[in-house]
C-alpha positions in Angstrom: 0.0 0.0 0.0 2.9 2.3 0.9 4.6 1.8 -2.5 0.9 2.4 -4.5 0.3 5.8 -2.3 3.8 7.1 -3.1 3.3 5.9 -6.9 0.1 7.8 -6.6 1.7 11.0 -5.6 4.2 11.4 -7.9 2.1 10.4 -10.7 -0.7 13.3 -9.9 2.3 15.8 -8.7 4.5 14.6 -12.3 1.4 15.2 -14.7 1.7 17.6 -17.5 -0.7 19.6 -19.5 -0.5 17.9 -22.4 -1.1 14.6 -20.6 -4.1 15.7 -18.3 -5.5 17.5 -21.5 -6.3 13.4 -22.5 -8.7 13.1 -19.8 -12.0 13.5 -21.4 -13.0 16.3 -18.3 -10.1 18.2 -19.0 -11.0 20.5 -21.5 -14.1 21.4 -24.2 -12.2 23.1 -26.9 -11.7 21.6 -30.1 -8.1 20.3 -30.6 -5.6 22.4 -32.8 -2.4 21.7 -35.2 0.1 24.3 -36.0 2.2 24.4 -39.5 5.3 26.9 -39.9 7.8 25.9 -42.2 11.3 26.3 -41.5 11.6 27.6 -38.0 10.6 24.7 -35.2 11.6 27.2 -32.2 8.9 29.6 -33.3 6.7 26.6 -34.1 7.2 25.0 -30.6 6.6 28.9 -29.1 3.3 29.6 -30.6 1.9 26.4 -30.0 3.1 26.8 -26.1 1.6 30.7 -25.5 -1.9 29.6 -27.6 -2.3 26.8 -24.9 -1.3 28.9 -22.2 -3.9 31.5 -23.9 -6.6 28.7 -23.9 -6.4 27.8 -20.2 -6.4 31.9 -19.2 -8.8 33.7 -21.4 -12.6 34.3 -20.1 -13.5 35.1 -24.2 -13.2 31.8 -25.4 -16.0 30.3 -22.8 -18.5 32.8 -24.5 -17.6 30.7 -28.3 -19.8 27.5 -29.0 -18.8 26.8 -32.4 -15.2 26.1 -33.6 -15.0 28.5 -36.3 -15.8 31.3 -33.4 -13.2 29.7 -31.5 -10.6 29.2 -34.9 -11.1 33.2 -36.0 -10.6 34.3 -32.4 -7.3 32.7 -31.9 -5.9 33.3 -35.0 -5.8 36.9 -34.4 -4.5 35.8 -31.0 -2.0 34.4 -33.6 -0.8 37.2 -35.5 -0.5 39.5 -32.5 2.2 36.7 -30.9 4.1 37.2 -34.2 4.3 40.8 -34.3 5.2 40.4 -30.5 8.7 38.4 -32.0 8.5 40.9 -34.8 7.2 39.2 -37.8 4.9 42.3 -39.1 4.3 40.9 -42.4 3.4 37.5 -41.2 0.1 35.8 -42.1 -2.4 33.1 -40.7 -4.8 30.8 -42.2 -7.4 28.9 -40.3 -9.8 26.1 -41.6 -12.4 24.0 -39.3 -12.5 20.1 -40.0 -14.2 17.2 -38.0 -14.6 19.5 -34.6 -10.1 19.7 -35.4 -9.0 23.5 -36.1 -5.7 23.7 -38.2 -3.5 27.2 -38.6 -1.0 27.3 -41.1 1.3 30.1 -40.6 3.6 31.9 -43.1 5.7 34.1 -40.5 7.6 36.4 -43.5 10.5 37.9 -42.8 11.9 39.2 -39.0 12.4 43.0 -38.5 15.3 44.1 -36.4 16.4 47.2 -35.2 18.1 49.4 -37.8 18.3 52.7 -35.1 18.0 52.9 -31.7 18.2 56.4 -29.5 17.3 57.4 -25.6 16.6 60.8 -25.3 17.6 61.6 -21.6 19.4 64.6 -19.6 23.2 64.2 -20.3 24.3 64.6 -16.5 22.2 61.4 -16.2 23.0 59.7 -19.6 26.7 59.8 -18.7 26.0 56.6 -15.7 23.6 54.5 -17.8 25.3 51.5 -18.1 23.0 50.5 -21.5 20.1 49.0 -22.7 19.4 45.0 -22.9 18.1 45.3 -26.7 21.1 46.8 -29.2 20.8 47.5 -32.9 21.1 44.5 -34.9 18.5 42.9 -32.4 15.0 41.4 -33.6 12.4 43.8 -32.7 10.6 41.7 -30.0 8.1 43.1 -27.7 9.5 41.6 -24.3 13.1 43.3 -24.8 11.6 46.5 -26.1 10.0 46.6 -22.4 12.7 45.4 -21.0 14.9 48.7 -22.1 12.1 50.7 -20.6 12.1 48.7 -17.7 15.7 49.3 -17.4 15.7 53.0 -17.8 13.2 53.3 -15.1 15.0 51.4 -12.4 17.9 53.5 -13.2 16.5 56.5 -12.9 14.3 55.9 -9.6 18.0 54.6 -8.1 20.3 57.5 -9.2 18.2 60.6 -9.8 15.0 62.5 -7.7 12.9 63.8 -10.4 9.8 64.3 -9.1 8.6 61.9 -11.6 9.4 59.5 -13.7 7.9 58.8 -17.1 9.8 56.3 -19.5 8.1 55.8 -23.0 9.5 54.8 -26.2 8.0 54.6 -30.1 8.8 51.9 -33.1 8.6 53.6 -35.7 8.5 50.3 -38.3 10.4 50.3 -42.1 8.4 47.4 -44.1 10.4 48.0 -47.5 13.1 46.9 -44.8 12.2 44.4 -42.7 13.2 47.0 -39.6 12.8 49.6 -37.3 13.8 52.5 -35.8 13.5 52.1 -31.5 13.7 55.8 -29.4 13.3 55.9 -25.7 12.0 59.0 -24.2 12.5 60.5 -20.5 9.7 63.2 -20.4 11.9 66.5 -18.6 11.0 66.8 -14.5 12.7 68.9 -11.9 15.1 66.9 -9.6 13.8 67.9 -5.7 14.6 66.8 -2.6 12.3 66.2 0.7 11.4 68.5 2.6 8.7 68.1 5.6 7.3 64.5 6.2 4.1 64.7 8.0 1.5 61.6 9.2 -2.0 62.8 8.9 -5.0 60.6 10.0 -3.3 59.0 13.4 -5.6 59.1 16.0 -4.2 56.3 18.3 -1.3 55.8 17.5 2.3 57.8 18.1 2.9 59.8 15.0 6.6 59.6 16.0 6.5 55.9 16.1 5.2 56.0 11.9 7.4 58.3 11.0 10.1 56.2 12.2 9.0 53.3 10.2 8.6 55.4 6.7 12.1 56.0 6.8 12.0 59.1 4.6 13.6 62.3 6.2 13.7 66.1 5.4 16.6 66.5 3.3 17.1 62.7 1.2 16.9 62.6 -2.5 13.4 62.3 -3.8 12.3 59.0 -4.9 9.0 57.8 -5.9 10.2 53.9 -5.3 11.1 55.6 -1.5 7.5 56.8 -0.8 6.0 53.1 -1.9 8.5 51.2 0.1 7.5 53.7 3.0 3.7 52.6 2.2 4.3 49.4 2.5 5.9 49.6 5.8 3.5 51.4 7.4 1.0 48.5 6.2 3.3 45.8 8.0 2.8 47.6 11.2 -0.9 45.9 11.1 -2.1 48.7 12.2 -2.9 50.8 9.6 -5.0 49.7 6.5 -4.7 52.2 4.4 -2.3 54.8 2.9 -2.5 57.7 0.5 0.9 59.5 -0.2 0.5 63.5 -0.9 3.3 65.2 -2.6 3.4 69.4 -3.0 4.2 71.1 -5.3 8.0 72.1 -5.2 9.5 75.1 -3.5 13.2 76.0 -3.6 14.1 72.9 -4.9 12.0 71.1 -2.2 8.7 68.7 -1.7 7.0 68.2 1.4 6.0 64.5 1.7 2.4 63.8 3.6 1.4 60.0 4.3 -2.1 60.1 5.1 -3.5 56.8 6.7 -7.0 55.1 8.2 -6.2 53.2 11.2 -7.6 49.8 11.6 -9.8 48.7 14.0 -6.9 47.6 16.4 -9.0 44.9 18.7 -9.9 41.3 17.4 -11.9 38.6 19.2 -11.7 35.3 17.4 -13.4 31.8 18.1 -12.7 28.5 16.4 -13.5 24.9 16.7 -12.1 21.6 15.8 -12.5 17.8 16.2 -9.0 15.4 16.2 -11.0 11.3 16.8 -7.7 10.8 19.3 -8.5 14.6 21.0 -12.1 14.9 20.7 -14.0 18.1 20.2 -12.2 21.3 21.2 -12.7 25.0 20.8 -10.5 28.0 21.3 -11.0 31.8 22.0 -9.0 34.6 21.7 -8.5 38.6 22.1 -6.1 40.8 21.0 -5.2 44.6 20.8 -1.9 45.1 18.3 -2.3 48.8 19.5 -1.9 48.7 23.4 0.3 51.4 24.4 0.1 53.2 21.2 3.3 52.3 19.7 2.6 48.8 18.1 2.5 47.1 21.8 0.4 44.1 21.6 -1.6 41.8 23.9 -3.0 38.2 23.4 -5.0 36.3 25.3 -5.8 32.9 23.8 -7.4 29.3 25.6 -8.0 26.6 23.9 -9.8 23.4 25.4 -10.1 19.6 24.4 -10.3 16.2 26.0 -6.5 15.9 26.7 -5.6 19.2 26.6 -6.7 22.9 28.6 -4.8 26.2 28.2 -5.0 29.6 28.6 -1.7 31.9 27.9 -1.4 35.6 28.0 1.2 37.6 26.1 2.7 40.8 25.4 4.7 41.5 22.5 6.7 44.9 22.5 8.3 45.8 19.0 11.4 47.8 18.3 12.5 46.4 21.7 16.0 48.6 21.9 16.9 47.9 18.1 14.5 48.4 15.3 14.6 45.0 14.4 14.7 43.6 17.5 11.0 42.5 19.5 10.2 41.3 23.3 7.9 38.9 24.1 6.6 38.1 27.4 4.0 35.3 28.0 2.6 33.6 31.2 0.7 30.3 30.8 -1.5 28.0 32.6 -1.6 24.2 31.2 -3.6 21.5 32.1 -2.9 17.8 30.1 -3.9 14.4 30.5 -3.3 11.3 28.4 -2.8 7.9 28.9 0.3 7.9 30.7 0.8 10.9 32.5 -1.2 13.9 33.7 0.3 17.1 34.5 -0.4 20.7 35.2 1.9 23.8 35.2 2.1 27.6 35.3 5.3 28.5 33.0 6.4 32.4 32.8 8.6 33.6 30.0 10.8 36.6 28.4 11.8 35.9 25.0 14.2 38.9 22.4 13.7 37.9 18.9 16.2 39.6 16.3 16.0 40.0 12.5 19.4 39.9 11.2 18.3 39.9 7.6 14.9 39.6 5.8 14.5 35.9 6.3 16.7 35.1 9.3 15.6 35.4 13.1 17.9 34.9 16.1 15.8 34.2 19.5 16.4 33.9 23.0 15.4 34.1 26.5 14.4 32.8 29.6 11.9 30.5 30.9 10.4 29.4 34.7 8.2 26.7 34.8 6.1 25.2 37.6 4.9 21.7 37.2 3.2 18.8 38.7 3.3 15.6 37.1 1.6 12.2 37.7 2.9 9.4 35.5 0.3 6.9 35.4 2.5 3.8 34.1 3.6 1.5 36.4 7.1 1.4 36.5 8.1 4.6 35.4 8.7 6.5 38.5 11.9 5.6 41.3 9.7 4.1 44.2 12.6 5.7 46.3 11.9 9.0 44.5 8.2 9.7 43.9 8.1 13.5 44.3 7.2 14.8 40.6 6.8 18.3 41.2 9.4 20.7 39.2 10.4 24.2 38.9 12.4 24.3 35.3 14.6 27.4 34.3 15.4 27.3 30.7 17.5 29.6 28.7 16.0 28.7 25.2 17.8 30.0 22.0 17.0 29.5 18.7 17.1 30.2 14.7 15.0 30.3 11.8 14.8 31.3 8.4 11.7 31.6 6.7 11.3 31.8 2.6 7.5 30.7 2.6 4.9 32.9 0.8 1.7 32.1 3.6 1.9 31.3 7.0 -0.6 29.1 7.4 -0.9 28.1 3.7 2.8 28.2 2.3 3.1 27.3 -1.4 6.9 28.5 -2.4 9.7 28.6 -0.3 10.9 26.8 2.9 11.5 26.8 6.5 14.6 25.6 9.2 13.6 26.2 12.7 16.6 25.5 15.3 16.1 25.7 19.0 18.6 24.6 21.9 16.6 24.8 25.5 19.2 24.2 28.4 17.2 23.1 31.6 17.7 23.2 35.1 15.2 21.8 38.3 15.7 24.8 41.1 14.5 21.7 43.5 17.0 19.8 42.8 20.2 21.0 40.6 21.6 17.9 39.9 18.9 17.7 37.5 20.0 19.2 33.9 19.2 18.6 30.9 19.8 20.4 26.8 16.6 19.8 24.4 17.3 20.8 21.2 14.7 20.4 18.2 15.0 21.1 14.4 12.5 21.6 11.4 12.8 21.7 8.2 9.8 22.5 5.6 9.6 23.0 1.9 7.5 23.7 -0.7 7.1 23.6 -4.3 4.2 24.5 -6.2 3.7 24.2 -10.2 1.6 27.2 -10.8 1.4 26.4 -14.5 -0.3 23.0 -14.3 -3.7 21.7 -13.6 -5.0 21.7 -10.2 -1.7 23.9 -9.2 0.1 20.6 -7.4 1.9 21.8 -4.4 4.9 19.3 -3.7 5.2 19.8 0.6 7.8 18.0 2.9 8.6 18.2 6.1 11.9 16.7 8.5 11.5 17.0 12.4 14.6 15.9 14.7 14.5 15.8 18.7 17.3 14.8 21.1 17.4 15.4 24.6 20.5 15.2 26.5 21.8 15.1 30.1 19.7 13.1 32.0 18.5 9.5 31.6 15.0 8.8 30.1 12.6 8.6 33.4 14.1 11.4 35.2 13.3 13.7 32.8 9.8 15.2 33.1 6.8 13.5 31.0 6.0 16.6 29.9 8.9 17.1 29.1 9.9 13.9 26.4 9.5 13.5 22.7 6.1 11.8 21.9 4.9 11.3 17.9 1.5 10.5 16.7 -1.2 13.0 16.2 -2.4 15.8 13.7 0.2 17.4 14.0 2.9 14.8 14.1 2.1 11.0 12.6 -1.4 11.3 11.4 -3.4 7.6 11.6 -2.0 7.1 15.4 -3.5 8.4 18.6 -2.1 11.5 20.2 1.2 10.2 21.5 1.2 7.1 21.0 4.2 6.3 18.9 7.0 5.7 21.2 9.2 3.8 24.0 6.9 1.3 26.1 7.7 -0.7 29.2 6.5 -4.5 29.8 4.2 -5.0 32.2 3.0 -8.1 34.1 -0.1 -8.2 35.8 -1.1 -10.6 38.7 -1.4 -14.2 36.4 2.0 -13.6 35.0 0.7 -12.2 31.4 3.2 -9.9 29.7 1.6 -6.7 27.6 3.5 -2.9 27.0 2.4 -0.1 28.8 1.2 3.6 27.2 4.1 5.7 25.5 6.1 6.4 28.0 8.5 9.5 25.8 11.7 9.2 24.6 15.0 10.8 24.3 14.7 11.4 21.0 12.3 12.1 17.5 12.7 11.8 14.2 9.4 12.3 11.7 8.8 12.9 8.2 5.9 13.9 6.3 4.9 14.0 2.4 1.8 15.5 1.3 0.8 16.5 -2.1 -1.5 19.4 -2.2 -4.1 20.0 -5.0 -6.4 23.1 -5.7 -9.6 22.3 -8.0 -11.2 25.6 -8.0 -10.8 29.1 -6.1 -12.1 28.1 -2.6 -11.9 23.7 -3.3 -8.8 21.7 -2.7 -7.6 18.3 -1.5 -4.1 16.4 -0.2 -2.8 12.9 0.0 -0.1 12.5 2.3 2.3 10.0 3.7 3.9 10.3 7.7 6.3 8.5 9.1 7.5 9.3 12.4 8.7 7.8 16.1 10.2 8.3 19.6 13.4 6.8 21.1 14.3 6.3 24.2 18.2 7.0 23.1 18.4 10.5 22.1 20.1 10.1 18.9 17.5 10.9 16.8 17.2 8.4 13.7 14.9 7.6 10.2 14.5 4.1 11.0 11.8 2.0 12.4 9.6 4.4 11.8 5.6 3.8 12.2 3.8 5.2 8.8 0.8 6.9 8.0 -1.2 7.7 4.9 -4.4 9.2 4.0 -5.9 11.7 2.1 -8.3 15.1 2.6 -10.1 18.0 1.5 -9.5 21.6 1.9 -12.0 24.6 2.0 -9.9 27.4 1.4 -10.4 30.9 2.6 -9.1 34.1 3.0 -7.2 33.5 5.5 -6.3 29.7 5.5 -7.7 26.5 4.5 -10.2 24.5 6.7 -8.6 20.9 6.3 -11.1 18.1 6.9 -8.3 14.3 6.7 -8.4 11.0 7.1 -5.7 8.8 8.0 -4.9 5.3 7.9 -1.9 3.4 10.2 -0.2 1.0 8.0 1.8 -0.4 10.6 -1.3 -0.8 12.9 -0.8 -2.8 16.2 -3.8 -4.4 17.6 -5.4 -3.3 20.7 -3.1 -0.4 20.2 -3.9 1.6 17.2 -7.5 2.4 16.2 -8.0 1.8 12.2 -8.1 5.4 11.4 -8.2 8.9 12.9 -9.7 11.5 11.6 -8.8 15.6 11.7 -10.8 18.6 11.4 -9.2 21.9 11.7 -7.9 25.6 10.6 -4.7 25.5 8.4 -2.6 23.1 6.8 -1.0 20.1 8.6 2.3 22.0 8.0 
């Protein structure tokens, strides 16, 4: 079964268009052939942008009848060719057996006989040149490219007040060519002179002015004022920004960002249903606008069968460094499984630092209270059965983070490092280092069918320094669950002990936690319309009671699932099956219902 899932996956990830176009649900328009003699590249590149053309454009739907369908694309046709700069090219269509057929004649290729830029010589002199030369073929996506080009240039190294980049063909036909000028319409060059936030009614003008970044005195820049915007956007506070420029004085412009605030509280409510968790619903308030500078406050509980929390936080931003944020957090926790119970009251201080636009360096300090009652005979020193800790960690960590969505990433990938050190203030002999890494990536291809997305995800534990039962249960590596081996019950993947009851009868306890984790899931994520999707995935994943984390003897899961996708994240709805299923153990499948994706 394993191999036939895996098979499956790649097959549906693997497909092509011209494959899935076979399937008879695939698509209603009549097939096409394309003739051009002499040139196969050109031949090959039509035929690609007409069937990218076919699957994008809202006119064909409106077209019942073929030769509808056969005149539209042919001047779909011609206007590709003078795009590559055949303008004497012609097309001819005919309409047999529900089959269109074009036979092109593309004529001869125009190329650039002159080509000028008409812009101030003091700014001329650093233009390092143009991507399209004389001698080139005139085609469209170059000739955009040199205005491009110019444009970037200019918005870098000058401050006109504004920049306008056009440029004229002016075609030859007695000569298969053209003459190419690029024009830079004349602008005063200003620089800034008042910045001003208008609209603020609760928050600290001072603290958005210093996240525009645009002072009295820099270089105007149009690219400046947008990056600006966008900042001010990221605060989460604001929701929208208009930029007013005046007119220039002494060589001057005063810049005005005038924004609407948001409103800055949210409440929030949610429900779920895991068949190894039960029901459970969460709550939650925020204000991202507490103190008036970006301060925010969280208060979030969530409640199942196993599982009871309620945590408070505080996040300050800009915490002595621009790029540097404080979070504090104090949390009550209540959990009960099979083989333990436990409760604690955990306080912590955490300084999160942005050392470049994808990389975050953590770290803090952590005190936690706890009371823990193993239930599994066996597993707690009969000399030592006091189970109550107080834990000082010092946790530090890294991540870097390329993903487009947090909670519905399609590109990019994730590492997350973190070391924890540990010490028990009752009794200091007791030390310990948990360290955990994850990795995610994801791959999507946008141009297909169904828009596959290829996700993986690698998760490593170890825990040093102490031997496996004096550590806290809490505390240990456990796999199985939602979010970790879907098709086993919440923690139930991991070391067991043998237990004999009174006639002598051998059997293995609950999960007891290990020293060490190592899982791995595969899903492949499909998308069949705007707000419908659906995944198959694969999991494999255990717990060790050595802490050398390994991929072997792993316990697998597979299943499959449907996603409701919103605007803010999917609503995934899965079923998974164990396919290493132990009896009296393992329940034949689990099932999952809850906001965002698995990973």
């Amino acid at each position: 079964m394993r191999i036939l899932l895996v098979s499956l996956l790649v097959t549906l990830s693997a497909l092509p268009t011209h494959l899935a176009a076979a399937i008879p649900f695939w698509d209603r328009l009549p097939d096409f052939t394309l003739s051009l003699q002499g040139d196969p590249q050109l031949q090959q590149k039509l035929t690609t942008e007409l069937n990218e053309l076919r699957k994008n454009s809202s006119v064909l739907e409106s077209y019942e009848e073929p030769a509808d369908i056969a005149h539209y694309e042919r001047g779909n046709l011609e206007k590709l060719l003078r795009a590559q700069g055949y303008y004497d090219a012609t097309v001819y269509e005919s309409v047999a057996d529900n089959q269109i057929s074009y036979k092109v004649t593309p004529g001869p290729q125009y190329h650039i006989k002159s080509l000028d830029i008409e812009m101030p010589s003091g700014l001329r002199a650093g233009f390092s040149g143009l991507p399209i030369h004389m001698g080139n073929p005139l085609i469209a996506s170059k000739v955009l490219e040199g205005s491009e080009k110019i444009t970037q240039y200019l918005n870098e190294n000058a401050c006109l007040l504004n920049v306008d980049v056009s440029y004229q063909a002016t075609v030859i036909h007695r000569e298969a060519a053209a003459r190419l000028e690029y024009r830079v319409a004349p602008s005063p060059e200003v620089h800034i002179g008042e910045v001003r936030i208008e609209g603020a009614s609760s928050i600290e003008a001072d603290y958005l002015l210093d996240k525009v970044k645009v002072k009295p005195g820099d270089c105007f820049r149009r690219t400046q004022l947008d990056a600006a915007q966008l900042r001010l956007l990221r605060t989460n506070l604001v929701a929208n920004v208009n930029t007013e420029v005046s007119e220039p004085y002494n060589g001057l412009v005063d810049v005005t960002f005038v924004i609407q605030e948001r409103n800055h509280r949210t409440i929030t409510l949610g429900v779920g249903y895991t068949s190894d968790e039960g029901a459970g619903i969460s709550a939650a308030w925020e204000h991202r606008n507490a103190f008036h500078r970006g301060e925010k406050i969280e208060v979030e509980s969530k409640l199942n069968e196993v599982k009871q929390t309620l945590e408070g936080k505080l996040t300050i931003p800009r915490f002595f460094h621009d790029k540097q944020r404080l979070t504090g957090s104090i949390a009550l926790e209540g959990e009960d499984v099979d083989s333990y119970s436990s409760e604690s009251l955990t306080f912590s201080a955490l300084v999160s630092r942005k050392i470049s636009t994808h990389r975050t360096l953590s770290g803090g300090i952590e005190l936690k209270f706890s009371e823990v009652d193993e239930k599994v005979e066996g597993a707690v020193d009969e000399d030592d059965p006091d189970e109550n800790y107080t834990l000082l960690a010092f946790p530090l960590g890294f991540k870097l983070n390329t993903t487009d969505k947090p909670l519905d990433a399609r590109r990019g990938a994730t590492s997350a490092l973190e070391v924890k050190p540990y010490i028990d203030l009752r009794n200091t002999n007791t030390t310990f280092i948990k360290n955990t890494l994850q990795l995610t990536a994801y791959k999507t291809a946008s141009e297909w069918r169904y828009q596959p997305t290829l996700a993986l995800r690698l998760r490593a534990g170890a825990i040093i320094g102490e031997s496996n039962l004096e550590l806290p249960a809490d505390e240990r590596f456990y796999a199985g669950g939602g979010g970790s081996v879907r098709g086993y019950g919440y923690q139930e993947l991991g070391p067991r002990l043998v237990e004999i009851d009174d006639d002598g009868e051998e059997s293995l306890s609950d999960a007891i936690g290990g020293r060490g984790l190592s899982e791995i899931s595969l899903e492949g994520r499909f998308r069949f319309t705007d707000t419908w999707g659906g995944v198959i995935f694969f999991d494999g994943g255990n717990a060790y009671e050595d802490p050398s984390p390994k991929f072997s003897d792993l316990f697998w899961g597979a299943g499959f699932g449907v996603r409701y996708i919103t605007s803010f994240a999917p609503i995934r709805m899965d079923i998974a099956f164990p396919l290493d299923r132990r009896e009296d153990i393992d329940d034949r499948y689990q099932v999952y219902v809850s906001l965002g994706q698995a990973f």
